[in-house]
C-alpha positions as CSV (number, residue, x, y, z in Angstrom):
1,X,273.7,44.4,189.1
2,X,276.2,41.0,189.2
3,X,273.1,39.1,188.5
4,X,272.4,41.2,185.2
5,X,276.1,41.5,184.1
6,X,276.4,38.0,184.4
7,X,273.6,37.2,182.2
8,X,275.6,39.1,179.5
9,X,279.0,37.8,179.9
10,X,277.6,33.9,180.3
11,X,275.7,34.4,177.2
12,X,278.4,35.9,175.2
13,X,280.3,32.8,176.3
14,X,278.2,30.2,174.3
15,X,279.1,31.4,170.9
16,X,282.3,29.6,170.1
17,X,280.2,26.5,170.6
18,X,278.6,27.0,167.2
19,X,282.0,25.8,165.9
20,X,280.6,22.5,166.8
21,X,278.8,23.4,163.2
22,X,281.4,22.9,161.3
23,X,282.4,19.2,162.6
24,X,284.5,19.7,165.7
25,X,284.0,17.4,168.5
26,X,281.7,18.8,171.3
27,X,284.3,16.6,173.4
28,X,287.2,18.9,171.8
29,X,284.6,22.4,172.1
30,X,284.2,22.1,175.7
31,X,288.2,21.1,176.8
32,X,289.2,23.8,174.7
33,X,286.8,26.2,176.7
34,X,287.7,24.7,179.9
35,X,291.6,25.2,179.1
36,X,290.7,29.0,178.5
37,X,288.3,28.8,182.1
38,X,291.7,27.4,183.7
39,X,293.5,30.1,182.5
40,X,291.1,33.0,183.2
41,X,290.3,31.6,186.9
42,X,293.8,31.7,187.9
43,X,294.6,34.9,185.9
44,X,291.4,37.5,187.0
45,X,292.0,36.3,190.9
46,X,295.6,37.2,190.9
47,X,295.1,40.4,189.3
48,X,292.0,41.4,191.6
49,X,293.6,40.0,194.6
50,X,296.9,38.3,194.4
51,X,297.5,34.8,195.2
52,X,298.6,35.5,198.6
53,X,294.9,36.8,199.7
54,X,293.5,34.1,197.7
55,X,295.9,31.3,199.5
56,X,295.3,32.6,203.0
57,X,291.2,32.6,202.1
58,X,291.4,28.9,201.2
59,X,294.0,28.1,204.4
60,X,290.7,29.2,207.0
61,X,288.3,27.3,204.6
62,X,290.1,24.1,204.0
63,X,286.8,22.0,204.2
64,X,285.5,24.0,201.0
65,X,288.2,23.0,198.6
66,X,286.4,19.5,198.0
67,X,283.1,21.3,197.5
68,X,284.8,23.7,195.0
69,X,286.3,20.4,192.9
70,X,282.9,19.0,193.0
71,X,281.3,22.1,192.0
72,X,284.0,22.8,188.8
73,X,283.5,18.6,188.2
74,X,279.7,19.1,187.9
75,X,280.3,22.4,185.3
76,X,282.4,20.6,183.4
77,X,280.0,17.8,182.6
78,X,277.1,20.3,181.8
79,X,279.6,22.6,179.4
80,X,279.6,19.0,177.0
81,X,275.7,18.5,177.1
82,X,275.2,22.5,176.2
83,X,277.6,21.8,173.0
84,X,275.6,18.3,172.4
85,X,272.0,20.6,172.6
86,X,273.8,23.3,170.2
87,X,274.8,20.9,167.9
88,X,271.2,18.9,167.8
89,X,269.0,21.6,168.2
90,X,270.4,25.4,167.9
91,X,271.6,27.7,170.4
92,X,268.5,29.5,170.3
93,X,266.6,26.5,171.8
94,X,268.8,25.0,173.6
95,X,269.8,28.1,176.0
96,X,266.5,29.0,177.7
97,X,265.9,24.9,178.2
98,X,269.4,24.6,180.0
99,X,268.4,28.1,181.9
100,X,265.7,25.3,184.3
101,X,268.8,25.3,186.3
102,X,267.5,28.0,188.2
103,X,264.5,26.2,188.9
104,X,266.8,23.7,190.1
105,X,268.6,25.9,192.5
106,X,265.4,27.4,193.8
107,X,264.7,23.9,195.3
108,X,268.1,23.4,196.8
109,X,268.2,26.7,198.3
110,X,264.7,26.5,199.9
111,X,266.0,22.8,200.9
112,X,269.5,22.9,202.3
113,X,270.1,26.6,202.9
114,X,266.6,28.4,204.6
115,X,266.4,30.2,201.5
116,X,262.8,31.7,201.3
117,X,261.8,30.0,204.9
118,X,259.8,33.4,206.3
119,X,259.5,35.3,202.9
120,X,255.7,35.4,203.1
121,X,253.0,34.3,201.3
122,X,253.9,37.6,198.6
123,X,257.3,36.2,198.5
124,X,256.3,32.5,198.0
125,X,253.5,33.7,195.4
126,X,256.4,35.6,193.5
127,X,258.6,32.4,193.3
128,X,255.8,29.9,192.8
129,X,254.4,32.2,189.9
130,X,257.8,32.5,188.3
131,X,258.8,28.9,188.5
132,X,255.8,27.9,186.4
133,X,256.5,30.7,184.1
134,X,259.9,29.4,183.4
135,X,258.3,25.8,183.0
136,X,255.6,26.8,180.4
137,X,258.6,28.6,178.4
138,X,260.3,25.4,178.4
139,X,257.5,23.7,176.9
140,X,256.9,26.2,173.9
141,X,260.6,25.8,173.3
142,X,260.8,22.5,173.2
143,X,257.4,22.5,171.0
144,X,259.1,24.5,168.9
145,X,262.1,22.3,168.5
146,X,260.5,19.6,167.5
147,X,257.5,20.6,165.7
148,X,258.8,23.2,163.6
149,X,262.6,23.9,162.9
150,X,264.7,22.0,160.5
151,X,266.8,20.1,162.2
152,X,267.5,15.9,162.2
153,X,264.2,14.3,164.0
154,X,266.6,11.6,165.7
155,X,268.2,14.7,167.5
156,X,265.8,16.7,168.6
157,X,264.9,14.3,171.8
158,X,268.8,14.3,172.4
159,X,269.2,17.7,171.8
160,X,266.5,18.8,174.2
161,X,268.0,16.0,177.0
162,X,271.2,17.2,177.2
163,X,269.9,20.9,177.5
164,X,267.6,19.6,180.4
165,X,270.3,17.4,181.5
166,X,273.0,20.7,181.5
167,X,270.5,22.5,183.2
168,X,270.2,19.9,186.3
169,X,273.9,19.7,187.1
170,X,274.3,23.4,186.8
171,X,271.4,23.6,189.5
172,X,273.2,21.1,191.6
173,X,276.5,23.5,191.3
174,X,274.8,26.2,193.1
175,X,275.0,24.1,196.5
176,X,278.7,24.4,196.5
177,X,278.6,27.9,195.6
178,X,276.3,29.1,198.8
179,X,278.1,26.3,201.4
180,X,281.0,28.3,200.5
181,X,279.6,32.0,200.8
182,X,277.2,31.0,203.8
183,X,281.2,30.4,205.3
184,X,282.6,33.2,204.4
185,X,284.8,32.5,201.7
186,X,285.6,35.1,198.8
187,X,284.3,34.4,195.1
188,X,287.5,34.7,193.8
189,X,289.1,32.0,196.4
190,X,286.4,29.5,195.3
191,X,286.7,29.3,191.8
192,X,290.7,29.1,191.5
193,X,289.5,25.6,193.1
194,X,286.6,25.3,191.1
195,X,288.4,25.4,188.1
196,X,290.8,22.3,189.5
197,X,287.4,19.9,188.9
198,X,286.8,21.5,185.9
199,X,290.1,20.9,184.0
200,X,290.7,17.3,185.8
201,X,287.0,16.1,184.6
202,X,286.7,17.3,181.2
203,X,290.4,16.2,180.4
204,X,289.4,12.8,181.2
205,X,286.0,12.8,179.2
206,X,287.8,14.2,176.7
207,X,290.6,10.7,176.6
208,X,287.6,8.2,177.4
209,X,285.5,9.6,174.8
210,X,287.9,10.8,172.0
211,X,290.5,7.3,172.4
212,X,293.3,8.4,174.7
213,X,295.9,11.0,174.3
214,X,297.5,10.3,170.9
215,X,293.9,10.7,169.3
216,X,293.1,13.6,171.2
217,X,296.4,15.9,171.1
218,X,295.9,14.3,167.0
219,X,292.4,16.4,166.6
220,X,293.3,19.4,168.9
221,X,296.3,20.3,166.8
222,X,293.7,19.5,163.8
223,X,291.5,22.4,165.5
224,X,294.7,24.8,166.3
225,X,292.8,27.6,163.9
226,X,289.7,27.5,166.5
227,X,291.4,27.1,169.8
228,X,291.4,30.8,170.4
229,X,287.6,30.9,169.9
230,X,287.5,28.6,172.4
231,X,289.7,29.6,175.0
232,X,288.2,33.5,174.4
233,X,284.4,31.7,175.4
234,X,286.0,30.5,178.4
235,X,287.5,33.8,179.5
236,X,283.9,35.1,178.8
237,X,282.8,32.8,180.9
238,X,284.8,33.3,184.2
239,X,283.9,37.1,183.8
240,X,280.2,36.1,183.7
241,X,280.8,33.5,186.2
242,X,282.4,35.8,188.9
243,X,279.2,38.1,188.5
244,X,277.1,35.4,189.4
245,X,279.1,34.0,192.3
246,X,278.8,37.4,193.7
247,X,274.8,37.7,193.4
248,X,275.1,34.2,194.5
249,X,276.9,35.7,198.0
250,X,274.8,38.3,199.0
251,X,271.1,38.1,197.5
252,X,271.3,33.8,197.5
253,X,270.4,31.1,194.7
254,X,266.7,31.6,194.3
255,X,267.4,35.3,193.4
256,X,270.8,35.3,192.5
257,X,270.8,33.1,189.7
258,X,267.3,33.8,187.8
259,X,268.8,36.7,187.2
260,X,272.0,35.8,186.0
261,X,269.9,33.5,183.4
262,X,268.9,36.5,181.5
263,X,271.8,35.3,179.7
264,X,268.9,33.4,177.8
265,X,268.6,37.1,175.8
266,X,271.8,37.6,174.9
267,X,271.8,33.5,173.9
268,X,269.0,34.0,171.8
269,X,270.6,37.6,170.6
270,X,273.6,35.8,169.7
271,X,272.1,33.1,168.4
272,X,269.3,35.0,165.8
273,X,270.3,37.9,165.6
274,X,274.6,37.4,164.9
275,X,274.3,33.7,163.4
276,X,271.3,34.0,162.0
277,X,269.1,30.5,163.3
278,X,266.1,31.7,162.7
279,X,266.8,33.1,159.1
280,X,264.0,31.1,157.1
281,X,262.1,29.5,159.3
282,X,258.2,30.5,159.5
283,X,256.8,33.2,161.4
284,X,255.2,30.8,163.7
285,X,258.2,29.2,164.6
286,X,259.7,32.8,165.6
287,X,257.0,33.8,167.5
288,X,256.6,30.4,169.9
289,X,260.6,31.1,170.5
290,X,260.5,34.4,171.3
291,X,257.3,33.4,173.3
292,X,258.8,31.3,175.0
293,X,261.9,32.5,175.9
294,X,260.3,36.3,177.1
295,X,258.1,33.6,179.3
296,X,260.6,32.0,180.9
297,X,262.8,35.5,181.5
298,X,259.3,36.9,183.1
299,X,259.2,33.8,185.4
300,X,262.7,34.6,186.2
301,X,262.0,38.6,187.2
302,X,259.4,37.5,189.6
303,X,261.4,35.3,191.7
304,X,264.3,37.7,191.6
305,X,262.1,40.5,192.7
306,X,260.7,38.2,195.6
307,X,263.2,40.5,198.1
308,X,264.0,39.0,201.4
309,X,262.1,40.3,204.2
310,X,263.6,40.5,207.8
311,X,262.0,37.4,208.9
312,X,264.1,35.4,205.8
313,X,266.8,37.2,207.0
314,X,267.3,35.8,209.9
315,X,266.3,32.3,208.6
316,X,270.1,32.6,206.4
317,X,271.6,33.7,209.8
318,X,270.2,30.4,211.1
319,X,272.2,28.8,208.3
320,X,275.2,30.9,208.6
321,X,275.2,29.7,212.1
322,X,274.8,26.1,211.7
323,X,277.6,26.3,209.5
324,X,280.0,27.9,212.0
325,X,279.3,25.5,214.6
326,X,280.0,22.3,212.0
327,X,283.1,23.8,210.9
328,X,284.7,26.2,213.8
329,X,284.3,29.5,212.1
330,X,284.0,32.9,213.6
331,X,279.9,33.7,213.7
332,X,280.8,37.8,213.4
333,X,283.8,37.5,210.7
334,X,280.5,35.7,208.3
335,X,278.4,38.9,208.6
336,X,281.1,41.4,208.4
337,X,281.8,38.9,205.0
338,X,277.9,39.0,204.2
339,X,277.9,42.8,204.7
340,X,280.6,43.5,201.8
341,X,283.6,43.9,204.2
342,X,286.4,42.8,203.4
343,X,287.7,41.3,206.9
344,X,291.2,39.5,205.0
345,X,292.2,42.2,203.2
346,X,293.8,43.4,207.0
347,X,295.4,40.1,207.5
348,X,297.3,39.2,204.3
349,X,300.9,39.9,202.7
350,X,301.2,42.5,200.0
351,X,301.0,41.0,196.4
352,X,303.9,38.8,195.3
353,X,306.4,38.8,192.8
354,X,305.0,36.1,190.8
355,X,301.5,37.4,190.6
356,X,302.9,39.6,187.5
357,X,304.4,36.6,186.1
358,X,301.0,34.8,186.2
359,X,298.9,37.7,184.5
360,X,302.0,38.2,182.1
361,X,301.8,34.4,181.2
362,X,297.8,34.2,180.7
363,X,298.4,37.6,178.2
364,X,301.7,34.9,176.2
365,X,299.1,32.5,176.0
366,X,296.4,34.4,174.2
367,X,298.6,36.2,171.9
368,X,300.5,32.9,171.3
369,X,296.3,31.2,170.4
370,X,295.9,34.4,168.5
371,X,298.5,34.4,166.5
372,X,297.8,31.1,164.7
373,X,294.0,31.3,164.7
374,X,291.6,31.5,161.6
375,X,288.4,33.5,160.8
376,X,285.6,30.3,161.4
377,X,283.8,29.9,158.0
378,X,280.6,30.9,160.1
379,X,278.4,33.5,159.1
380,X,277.4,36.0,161.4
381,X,276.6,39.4,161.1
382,X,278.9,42.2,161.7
383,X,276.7,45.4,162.9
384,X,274.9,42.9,165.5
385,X,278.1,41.9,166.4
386,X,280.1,45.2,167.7
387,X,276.4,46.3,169.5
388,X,276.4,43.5,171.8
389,X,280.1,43.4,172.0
390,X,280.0,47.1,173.2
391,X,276.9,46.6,175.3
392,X,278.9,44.0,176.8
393,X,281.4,46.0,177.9
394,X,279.7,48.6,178.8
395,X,278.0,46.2,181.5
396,X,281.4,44.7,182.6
397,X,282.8,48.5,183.2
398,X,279.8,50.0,185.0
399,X,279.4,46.5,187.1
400,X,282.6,46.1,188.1
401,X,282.9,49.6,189.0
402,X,280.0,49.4,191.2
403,X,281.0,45.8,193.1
404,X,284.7,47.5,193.9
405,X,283.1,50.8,195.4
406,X,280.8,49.1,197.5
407,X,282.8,45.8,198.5
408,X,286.4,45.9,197.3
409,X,285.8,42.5,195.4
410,X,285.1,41.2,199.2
């Protein structure tokens, strides 16, 4: 269920990248999603948790703070090569071609955490099957790109590069995120740091690339009307980004996050259906994207259904143990943590007085964005719009209902 809620939320988050459209720097895009991430990250935590439980989490984990910068620094990077792919060659392409990163993460969770070691010839069958899947709907994608829609030739190959190249560092993420779950650590702990290497490494892409600070604060007030777009993706990411670091904790990468890349529907919803990409284009063209991308989400069921059998299980244990014995921690307070209880919850302070005044200033911010923002001369239609919007939610609600009943946000 966190797998298939994130898919929706991570999805929804990519449409203020079509501003890039209209002439904003991808550069600007992605530090003005970022700055919304930073905000979000810190914001949803406290109100979940409070930054007492979130502090203490990180105290007993210490060693995982680096890995959470690392992780955020390696998002970061990928956020500006999406924008790059949606500027070069649509968000309809370039979405399932960045969504490899599963593929990716299937390789480093076979490699360095004993993911799939025991899970049967059925299970390896499952994986094998869906990885090629997910490969040949890559291909038809990027046939389609380049054979058949309208956009610059001298693009296309960097267009479809950077949504390869996105897709690779967003694979290499995933080892962060299950070094810190294998440990113990809560989802909401990790990215409060995660979003630290987020907001220090775009910020200084954004001054090599865009000619230091006077030139960059010089185009972000220029793009003052849009910010709120911006930082609203970025909220709409952490929400879908907290769903998939919670499938990410209990079912692992090679299940977790194929089916968090469903969000390659609600891309391609978003992008065809609400802005209107394939409006005009021939039938063919239509039919080798939807092809393609129903290809790749196919490849992506049949690993996630590859369910762990007892003989995997006890090949995570392994890893779970090797990881207590590098780092000192407590072999029974990681299963308790595996098993959805919440083993901190007992140990921490009560909420303090400046977790209000944190959620109080992440609300002044958005109303502040809000009040000075413009309607983007996009077009986009407004009946599509509201449907996913509502479906949206109406994943968020029934998820998040589901994830406190059964863990507490553990």
């Amino acid at each position: 269920m966190c797998g298939l809620a994130a898919g929706a939320w991570l999805g929804a988050a990519e449409a203020p990248t079509k501003l890039v459209t209209l002439g904003l720097s991808p550069f600007l895009i992605s530090l003005g999603m970022v700055l919304g991430v930073f905000v979000a990250r810190w914001t949803l935590p406290t109100a979940m948790k409070g930054t007492g439980y979130v502090f203490a989490d990180l105290r007993t984990k210490s060693h995982l703070i680096v890995w959470g910068v690392l992780a955020g620094a390696l998002w970061a990077v990928a956020n500006t090569l999406t924008v790059f792919a949606i500027r070069d060659v649509g968000l309809s392409i370039a979405f399932p071609l960045w969504n490899t990163n599963s593929l990716v993460g299937l390789l480093w969770g076979w490699l360095f955490f004993r993911e799939l070691r025991g899970a049967g010839w059925q299970g390896w069958v499952k994986v094998v099957g869906g990885a090629v899947a997910i490969v040949a709907g890559a291909t038809l994608l990027g046939y389609a790109s380049s054979t058949h829609l309208a956009f610059a030739p001298h693009r296309v190959t960097t267009g479809l590069l950077a949504a390869l190249g996105a897709g690779l560092l967003w694979g290499t993420q995933y080892i962060p995120y299950r070094k810190a779950y294998l440990s113990g650590m809560n989802p909401l702990s990790f990215v409060t740091v995660f979003t630290v290497g987020e907001l220090v490494t775009m910020t200084a892409l954004a001054l090599v690339f865009r000619g230091g600070f006077q030139a960059l604060f010089q185009e972000v007030a220029l793009a003052r009307p849009a910010l709120f777009w911006l930082f609203l993706g970025g909220f709409c990411w952490v929400l879908g980004d907290l769903f998939q670091q919670y499938a990410t904790k209990y079912i692992g990468i090679s299940r977790g996050i194929p089916l968090s890349n469903t969000n390659q529907l609600w891309g391609l919803a978003w992008g065809a259906l609400v802005f209107g990409e394939l409006v005009g284009h021939a039938g063919v063209t239509r039919l080798l994207v939807v092809a393609g991308s129903v290809t790749m989400i196919v490849g992506a069921i049949a690993i996630s259904l590859a369910v762990a059998p007892t003989a995997e299980q006890a090949s995570w244990r392994a890893a779970m143990a090797r990881e207590c014995e590098r780092y000192g921690l407590d072999f029974r307070r990681l299963t308790a943590s595996q098993a959805g209880e919440d083993v901190l919850a007992q140990e921490v302070p009560v909420r303090r007085w400046w977790d209000g005044l944190i959620i109080a200033a992440a609300l002044g911010i958005f109303v502040w964005l809000a009040l000075g923002t413009e309607r983007p001369p996009i077009a986009l239609d407004p009946a599509w719009t509201l449907t996913l919007i509502v479906a949206m939610l109406g994943m968020l609600l029934a998820c998040g209902w589901l994830l406190w009943k059964r863990t507490r946000f553990s």
